[in-house]
N, C-alpha and C positions, 0 to 999 in steps of 0.2 A: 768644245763643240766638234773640233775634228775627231777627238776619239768617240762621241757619241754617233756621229753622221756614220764613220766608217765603219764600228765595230756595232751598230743596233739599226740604225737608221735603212744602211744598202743592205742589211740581211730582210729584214723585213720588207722592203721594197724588194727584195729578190722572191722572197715568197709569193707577193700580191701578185708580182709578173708569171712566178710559174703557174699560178691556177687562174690566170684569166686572160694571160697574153704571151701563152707557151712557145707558140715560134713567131713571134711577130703581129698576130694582129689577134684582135679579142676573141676568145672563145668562152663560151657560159657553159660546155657542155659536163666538165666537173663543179662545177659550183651547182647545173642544174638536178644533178644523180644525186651529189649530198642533199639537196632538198626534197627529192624526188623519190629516193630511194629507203625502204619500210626500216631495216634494221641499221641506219644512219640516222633516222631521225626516229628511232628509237635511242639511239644513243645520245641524241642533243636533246629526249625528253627526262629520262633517265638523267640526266646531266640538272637540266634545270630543278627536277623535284627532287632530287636528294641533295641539291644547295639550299634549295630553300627550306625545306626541313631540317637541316643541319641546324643553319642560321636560329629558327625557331627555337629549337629546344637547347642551343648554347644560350642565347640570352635568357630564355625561361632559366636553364639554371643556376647561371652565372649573376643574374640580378641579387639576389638575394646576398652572396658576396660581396656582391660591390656596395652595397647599402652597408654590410656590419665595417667594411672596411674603411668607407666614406665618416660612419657616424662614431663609431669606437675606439678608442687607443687598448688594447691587451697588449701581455706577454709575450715578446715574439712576433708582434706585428709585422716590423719589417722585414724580419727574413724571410717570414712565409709570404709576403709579397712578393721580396724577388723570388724566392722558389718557383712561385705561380709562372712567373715566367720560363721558367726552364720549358716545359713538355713545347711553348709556341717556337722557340727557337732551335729544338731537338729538329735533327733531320727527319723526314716526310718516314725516310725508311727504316729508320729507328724507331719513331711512330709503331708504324706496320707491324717489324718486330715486336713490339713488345705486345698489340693488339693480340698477335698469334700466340706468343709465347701466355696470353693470359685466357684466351676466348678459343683456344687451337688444342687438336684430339691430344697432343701433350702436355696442357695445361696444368697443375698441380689442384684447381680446382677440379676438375676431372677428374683425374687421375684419385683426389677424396671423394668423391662422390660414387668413383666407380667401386672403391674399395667399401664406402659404406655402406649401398643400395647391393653389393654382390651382382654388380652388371658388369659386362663381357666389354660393351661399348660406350666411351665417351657419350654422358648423356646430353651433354651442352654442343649444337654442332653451329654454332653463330659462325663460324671459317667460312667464308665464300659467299656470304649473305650481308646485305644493305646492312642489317644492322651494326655488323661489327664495324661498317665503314662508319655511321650516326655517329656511333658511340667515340670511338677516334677521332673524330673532326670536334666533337664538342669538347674533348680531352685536348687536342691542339689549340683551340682556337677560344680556352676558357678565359686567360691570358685575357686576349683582347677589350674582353667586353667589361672587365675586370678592372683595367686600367681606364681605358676612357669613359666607362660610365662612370664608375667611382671614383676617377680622377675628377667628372664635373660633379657628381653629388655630394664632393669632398668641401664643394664650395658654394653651395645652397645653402642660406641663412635658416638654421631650423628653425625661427620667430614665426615665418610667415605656416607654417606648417600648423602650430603652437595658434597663432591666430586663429587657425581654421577648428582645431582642436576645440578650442574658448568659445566660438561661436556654435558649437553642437555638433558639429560634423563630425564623424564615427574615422579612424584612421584611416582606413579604406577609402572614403568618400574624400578624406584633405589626400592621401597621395594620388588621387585618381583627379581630381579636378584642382587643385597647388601642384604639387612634388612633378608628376607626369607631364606636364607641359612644358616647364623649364626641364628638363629631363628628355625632350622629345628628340633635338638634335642629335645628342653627344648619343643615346638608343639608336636613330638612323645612321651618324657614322661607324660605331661600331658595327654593327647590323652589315653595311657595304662591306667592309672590310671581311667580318665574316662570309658574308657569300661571294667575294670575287673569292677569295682563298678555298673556298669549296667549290665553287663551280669550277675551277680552275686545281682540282683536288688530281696529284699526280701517284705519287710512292704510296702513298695507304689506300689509294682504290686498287692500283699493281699488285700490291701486298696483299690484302685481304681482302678484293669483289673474285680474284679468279676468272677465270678464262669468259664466264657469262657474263661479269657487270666489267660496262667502261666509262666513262667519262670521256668527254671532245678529246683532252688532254691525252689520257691514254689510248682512245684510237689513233689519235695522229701516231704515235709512238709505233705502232701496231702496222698502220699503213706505211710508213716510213721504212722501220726496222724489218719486218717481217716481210709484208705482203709487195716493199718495194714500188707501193703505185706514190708517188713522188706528186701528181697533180691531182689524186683526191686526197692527200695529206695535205698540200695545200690549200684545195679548197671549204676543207675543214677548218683551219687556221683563219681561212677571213670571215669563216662564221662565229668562232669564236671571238676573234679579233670584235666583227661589230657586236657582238652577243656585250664585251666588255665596258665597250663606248657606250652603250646605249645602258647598259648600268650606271656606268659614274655622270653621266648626263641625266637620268633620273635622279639621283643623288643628289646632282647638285641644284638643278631645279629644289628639287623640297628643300634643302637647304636654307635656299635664298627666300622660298615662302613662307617657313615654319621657323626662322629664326628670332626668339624672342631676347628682347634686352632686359636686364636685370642686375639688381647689385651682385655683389661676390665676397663673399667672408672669407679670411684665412683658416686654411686647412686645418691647422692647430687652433684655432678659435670653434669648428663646426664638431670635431671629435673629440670625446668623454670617456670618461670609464664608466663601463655596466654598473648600472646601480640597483637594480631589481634584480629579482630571483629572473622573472620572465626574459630578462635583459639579458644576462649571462646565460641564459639556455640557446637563446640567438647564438650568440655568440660561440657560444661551443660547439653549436650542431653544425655551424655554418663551417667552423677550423675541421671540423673531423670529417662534411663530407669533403673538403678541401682535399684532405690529408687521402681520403678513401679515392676519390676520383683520379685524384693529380699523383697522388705515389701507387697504389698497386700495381699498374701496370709495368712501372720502374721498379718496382720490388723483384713484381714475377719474371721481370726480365733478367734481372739480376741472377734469379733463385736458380733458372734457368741455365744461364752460362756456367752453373758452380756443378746442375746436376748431371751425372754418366751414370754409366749401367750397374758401376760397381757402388755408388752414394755420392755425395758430394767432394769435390775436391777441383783442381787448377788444370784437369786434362786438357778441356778446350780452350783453355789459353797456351798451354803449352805446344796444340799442334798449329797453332799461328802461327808458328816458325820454322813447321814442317816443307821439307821439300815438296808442291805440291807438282810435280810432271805427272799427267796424265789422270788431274782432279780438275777440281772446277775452275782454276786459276792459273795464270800461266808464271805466275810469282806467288811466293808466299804470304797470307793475305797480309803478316803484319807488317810486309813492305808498304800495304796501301797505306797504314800509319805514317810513314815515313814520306810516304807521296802526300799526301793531305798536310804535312805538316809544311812541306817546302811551297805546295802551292796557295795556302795558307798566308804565310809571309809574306810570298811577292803577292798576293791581295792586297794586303794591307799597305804595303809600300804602294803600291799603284793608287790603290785607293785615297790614304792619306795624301798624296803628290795631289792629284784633282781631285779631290774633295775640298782640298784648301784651297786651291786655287779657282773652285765653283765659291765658293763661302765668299772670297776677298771678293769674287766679282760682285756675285749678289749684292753684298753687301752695299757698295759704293753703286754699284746700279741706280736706273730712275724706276719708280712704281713699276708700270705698266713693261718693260725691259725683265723687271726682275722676275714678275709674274709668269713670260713666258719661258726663259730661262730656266726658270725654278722648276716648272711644268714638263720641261723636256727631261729634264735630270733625273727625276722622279717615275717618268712614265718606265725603264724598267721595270718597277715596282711592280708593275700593273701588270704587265705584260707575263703570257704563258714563259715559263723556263723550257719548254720542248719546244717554244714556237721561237725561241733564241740559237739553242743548240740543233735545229732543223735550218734554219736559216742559216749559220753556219756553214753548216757542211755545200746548201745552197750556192750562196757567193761568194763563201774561201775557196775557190778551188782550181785558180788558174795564177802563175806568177806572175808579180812576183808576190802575193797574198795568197798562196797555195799553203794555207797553215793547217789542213785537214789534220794531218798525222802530227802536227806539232802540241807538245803539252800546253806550248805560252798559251795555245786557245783556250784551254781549261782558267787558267789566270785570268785571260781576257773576260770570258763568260763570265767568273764569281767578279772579279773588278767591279761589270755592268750595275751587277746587283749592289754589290754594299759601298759605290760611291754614295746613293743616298745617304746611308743611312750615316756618312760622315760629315754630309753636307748638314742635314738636321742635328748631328749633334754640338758642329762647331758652330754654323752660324746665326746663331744665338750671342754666343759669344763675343763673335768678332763687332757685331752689332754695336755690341754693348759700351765695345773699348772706346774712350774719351779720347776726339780725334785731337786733343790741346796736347796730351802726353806725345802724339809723335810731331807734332809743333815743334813743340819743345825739345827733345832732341835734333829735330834739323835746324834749331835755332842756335843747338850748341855741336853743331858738326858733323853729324852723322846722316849717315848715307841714307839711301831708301831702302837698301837691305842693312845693315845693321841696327836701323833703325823697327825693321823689322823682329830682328834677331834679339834684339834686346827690349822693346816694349811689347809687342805683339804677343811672340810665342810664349813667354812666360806666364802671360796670360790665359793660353786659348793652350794648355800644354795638357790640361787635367781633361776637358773636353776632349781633345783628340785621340787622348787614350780611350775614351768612351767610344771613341768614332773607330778607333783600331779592331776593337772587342770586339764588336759589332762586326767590323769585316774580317776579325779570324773567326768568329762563330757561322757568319754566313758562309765561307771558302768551304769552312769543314763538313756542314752539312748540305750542300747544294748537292739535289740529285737531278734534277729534270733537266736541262741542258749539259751535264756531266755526262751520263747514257749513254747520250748522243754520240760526243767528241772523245773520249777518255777512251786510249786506244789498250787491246786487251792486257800487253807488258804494264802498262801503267796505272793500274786501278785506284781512285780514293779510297778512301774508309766506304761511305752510304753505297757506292759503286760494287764493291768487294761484296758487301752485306747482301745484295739483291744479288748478288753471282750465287753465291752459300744457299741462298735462301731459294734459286732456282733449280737446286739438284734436291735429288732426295736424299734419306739417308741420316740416323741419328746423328753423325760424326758432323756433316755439314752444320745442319742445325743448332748444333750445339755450339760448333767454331761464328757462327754466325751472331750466336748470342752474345757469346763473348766478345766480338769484334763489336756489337753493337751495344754490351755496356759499358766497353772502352771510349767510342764514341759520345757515349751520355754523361760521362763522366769531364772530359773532356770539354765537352761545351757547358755541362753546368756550372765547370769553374771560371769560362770563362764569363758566363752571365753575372755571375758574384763577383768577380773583381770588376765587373761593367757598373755594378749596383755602387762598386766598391769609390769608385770615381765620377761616378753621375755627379753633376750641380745643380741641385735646384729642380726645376721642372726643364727647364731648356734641352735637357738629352732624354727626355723623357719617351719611350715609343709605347 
């Protein structure tokens, strides 16, 4: 509680205070310009219709996935599950890169097309246009809709479908009035999930909209960084802020009205193998555009950091360790390796420290306590990462909390973030454990920490490595509060990459590539050894 009051709570209340109560008593007159003003509320319309379009065409064409995955056991199943997860836990700015590196005037599809057609110019110019953000947000966020739809359609009894079947109803007609309605929820949560995460879209609109499209998110960054007005940056921030509330407050309204009861089959009871010709053409078409959406872009990214002027080969990896004085970085980038890696760890120690100790609370908690509790912990989640790292700099800034220029804030930032996701994946667990076992030990002598130490963590050990993954994968790719605070000597990796990415010049580019499939590589393995120690559904995101 005291690290969330201090390090989320007084930031946030420091921001509400600078845009509406700057020297002491209320002023609206920046809350009322963001409202008032043409090309600000162009950017909060711009913001809400390219969430909501995103949203739309990720489930349009992520459903289909989640249906082969729910109903069929193939070849290869589970890896190309966790795979799926990779591109959602990739950094925002690796994203970006690879978007460019695939849809950008250097792309290798270009680059054939220019050499087939005998044209002078990239005929593909998607760089700096909505679409290439669309197409990115549905590539991040295919993940999502992936696991929680088809995690619930994994457990829809196909009888009642088969009933509808037997009584004349055409497929169509049984998943549209059966299948769709038990199917409703687990669609709207996914659904939120996708459009907080794109309305709140930071690194791939930076990347790929270009100086003409922004997002709330990257105006603020813009008014902050650039343009220095400190109180329409925050009065930006509480429109987003309520812009969010009043999402998950629709959400959960429908929620509570659309939520239907129904039995539940075992996973392994509801999936078959393909037994029609028509069966297995699902099924393959559904793996390949899998493979075409979720890997190109990680291909071209790759292809990318391999090619120079002379052919392929390890240049842009090799000048990661060039001195770079009086380039884009005031270190070489592949110290930001080394910076990500240190602040990586102490994530995870912070995080595992309180995340276990949110988990044992919850755990032993009353209902109503745990609920609110639970809710606090989580509301990072929700919350901008620029409206963190702006609050930051906000109300760290006088001793003895004058951590501006200190890295631990970078720590502190990624901490915020992936205590969740330790809290969801151990307390499940700790739940779980038979409170007669630590009985039993204090019956035969042992302490309340030893007691710990020897029934508890043994337990709750294999989870918490899941909960670790989780917070080195989140450290290494956190960019929007990072930006902010990550002072120019000390760059991350995703940090480094949007330095590279901000100059021009094949040599950056190239070292940017390579810094950025160092990065993908990096957290893909971390997400596979996450897969690799998962239980059950209980770490399931």
């Amino acid at each position: 509680m005291a690290f969330l009051a201090l390090f989320f709570v007084y930031p946030v209340a420091t921001i509400v205070a600078t845009g509406l109560v700057p020297e002491g008593r209320v002023e609206l007159d920046a809350l009322a310009s963001v409202l008032t003003d043409p090309g600000l509320a162009g950017v909060a319309w711009f913001t809400l219709w390219q969430a909501t379009l995103s949203t739309i065409l990720t489930v349009f064409v992520a459903l289909p996935g989640a249906y082969v995955f729910a109903r069929y056991d193939f070849p290869g199943k589970r890896l190309l599950r966790a795979a799926a997860v990779v591109p959602f836990v990739l950094p925002t700015v690796v994203v970006g890169a690879a978007f460019l590196a695939l849809l950008g005037p250097r792309s290798p599809v270009n680059e054939l097309l220019m050499a087939l057609l005998g044209l002078d110019e990239p005929p593909l110019q998607l760089h700096q246009t909505v679409w290439a953000i669309l197409v990115a947000h549905v590539f991040y966020n295919y993940a999502v809709v992936l696991r929680i739809v088809g995690g619930s359609w994994s457990h829809l009894p196909p009888r009642l479908e088969e009933a509808a079947l037997a009584l004349g109803a055409s497929r169509l007609r049984a998943f549209r009035e059966v299948t769709l309605p038990l199917l409703k929820p687990a669609i709207a949560a996914a659904s939120s999930i996708v459009f907080l995460f794109t309305f709140t879209s930071f690194g791939v609109v930076l990347i790929l909209g270009g100086p003409a499209v922004a997002t709330l998110e990257v105006e603020i960054y813009r008014q902050t960084a650039q343009l220095l007005d400190l109180r329409v940056a925050a009065a930006l921030t509480i429109v987003q802020m309520a812009a969010v509330m009043s999402i998950l407050a629709v959400y959960s309204r429908y929620q509570q009205r659309h939520a239907v009861a129904h039995r539940l089959a075992a996973a392994g009871d509801v999936a078959r193998r393909p037994r029609t010709s028509a069966e297995r053409l699902v099924v393959t078409g559904n793996v390949a555009l899998m493979l075409f959406l979720l890997g190109l872009p990680l291909v071209v990214l790759a292809e990318r950091s391999l090619a120079g002027p002379d052919g392929y080969g390890l240049d842009h990896y090799r000048r990661l360790w060039e001195d770079p004085r009086g380039g884009t970085l005031f270190v070489a980038p592949a110290e930001a390796l080394t910076n990500s890696a240190v602040f990586a760890a102490a994530t995870a120690i912070i995080a595992l420290v309180l995340g276990l100790l949110t988990s044992a609370a919850l755990a032993d908690a009353t209902a109503s306590a745990s609920r609110w509790f639970d809710a606090l912990v989580m509301l990072p989640l929700g919350t901008s990462a620029v409206m963190v790292g702006f609050g930051f700099l906000l109300a760290l800034d006088t001793p003895p909390l004058d951590l501006r220029t200190s890295p631990l804030l970078i720590v502190i930032a990624h901490s915020l973030i992936a205590i969740p996701f330790v809290v969801r994946a151990t307390l499940p667990v700790i739940r779980s454990i038979d409170r007669r076992l630590r009985e039993a030990a204090a019956v035969l002598g042992a302490g309340p920490l030893r007691a710990w130490r020897e029934v508890d963590l043994p337990i709750v050990t294999r989870a918490a490595l899941v909960g670790g993954g989780f917070a080195i994968a989140v450290s290494l790719g956190e960019f929007g509060a990072t930006v902010f605070i990550a002072r120019p000597d000390v760059p991350t990796l995703p940090v480094a990459v949007f330095r590279l990415l901000a100059r021009p010049g094949a040599t950056n580019f190239g070292q940017a590539m390579a810094l950025s499939t160092v990065l993908m590589l990096v957290t893909a393995a971390a997400v596979l050894l996450i897969e690799r120690f998962r239980i059950g559904t209980g770490a399931d995101f």
